[in-house]
N, C-alpha and C positions, 0 to 999 in steps of 0.2 A: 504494500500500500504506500503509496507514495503521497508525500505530505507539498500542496502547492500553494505556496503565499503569493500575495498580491505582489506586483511588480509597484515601481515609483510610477509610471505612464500611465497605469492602471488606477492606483491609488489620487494621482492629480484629477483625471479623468471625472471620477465620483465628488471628488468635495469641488470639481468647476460644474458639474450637476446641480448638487446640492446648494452653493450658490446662486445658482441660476433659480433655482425655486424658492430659495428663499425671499431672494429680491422680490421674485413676483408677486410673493403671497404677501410681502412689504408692504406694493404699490399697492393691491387690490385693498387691503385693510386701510389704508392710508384716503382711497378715494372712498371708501366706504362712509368711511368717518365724515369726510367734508360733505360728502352729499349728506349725511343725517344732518349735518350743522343746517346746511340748506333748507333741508326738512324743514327743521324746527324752524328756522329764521320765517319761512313761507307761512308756514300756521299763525306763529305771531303775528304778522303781517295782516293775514284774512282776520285772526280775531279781533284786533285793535280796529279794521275797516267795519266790523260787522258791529263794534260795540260802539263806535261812532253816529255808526245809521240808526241805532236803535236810541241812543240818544235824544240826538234831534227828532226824530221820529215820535218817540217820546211827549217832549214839548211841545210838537205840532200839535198832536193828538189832542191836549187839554189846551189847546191855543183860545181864544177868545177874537183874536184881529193878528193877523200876519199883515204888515207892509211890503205886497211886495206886488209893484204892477202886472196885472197879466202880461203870458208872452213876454217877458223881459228878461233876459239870464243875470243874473245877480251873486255877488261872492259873500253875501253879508246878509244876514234873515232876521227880523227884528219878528217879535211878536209877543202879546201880551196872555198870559194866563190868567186862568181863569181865579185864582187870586187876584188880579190884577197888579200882576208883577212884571216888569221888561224883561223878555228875557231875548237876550244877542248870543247869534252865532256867526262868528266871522274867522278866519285867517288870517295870521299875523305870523311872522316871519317862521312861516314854514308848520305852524302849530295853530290846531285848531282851538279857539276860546270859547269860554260859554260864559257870556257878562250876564246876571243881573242885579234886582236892584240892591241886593247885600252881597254882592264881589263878582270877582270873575276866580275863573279854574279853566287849566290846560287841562282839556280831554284827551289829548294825541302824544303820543311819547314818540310816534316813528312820522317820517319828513313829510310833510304835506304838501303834495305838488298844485291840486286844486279842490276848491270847493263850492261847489255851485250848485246856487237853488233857480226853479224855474216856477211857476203860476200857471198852467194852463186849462183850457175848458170852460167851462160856462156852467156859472152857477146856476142848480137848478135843472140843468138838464140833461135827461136819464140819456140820451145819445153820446153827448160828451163832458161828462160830469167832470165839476171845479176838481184838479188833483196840483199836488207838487210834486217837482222830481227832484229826487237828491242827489248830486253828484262828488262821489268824492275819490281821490286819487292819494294813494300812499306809496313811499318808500322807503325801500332801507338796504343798505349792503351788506353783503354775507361771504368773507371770504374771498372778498375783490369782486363780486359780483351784484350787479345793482337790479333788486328784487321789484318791481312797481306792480299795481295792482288797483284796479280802479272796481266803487264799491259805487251801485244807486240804488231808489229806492223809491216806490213812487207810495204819497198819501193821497187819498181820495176823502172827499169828503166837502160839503159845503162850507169851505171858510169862509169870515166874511171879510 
């Protein structure tokens, strides 16, 4: 029985394999990782858009007078509740705000590229009933890469 060890060509051979696959499984855990960052970055992203629109939406709902001309696109929503309290929502440097009449407060933590409300329809009628649309656009970078994501929302309902 003869006894045969690995040669040196043999043995480089296997650890420039084993190399070879470690590297790989490096990159693939490596890209794994950045895309879950992404992931999570994108979620955050839609929940901060989705908790924005509910927001506002919010306010509309118990509004008493929105100012804001029909068919008019508009970056700033005044309207008064049914408290009869002011209550603003406008864009300011890149964050959305919600003034009323005892303070304002940032709603938005990630970058606000727009926000705009609209007025359309005709109060009153069931063909094209009074609605507002909401418009809003968010960003945020993840990793060198710029995530944006635009959120609307439309209310129906006879304001006056």
């Amino acid at each position: 029985m003869s006894m045969r060890a690995f040669t040196l060509i043999e043995t480089l051979m296997y650890l420039a394999l084993l190399s070879v696959l470690m590297s790989g499984s490096l990159v693939s855990a490596y890209a794994i990782a950045e895309s879950a960052e992404r992931n999570r970055a994108a979620a955050w992203l839609e929940q901060e858009g989705l908790f924005l629109l509910r927001s506002v939406h919010w306010d509309i709902q118990g509004a008493v007078v929105l100012n804001l001309h029909p068919n008019v696109l508009d970056s700033v929503l005044v309207l008064r509740t049914i408290d009869g309290d002011t209550v603003t929502f406008e864009s300011k440097e890149g964050l959305l705000i919600r003034t009323t009449d005892h303070g304002s407060e940032v709603l938005s933590h990630y970058l606000l590229d727009n926000f705009s409300v609209i007025r359309t329809g005709i109060r009153g009628n069931p063909l094209d009933p009074e609605r507002i649309i909401l418009s809003i656009t968010s960003t945020t970078l993840s990793k060198g890469m710029r995530l944006e994501r635009t959120f609307s929302d439309i209310v129906y309902g006879d304001a006056p």
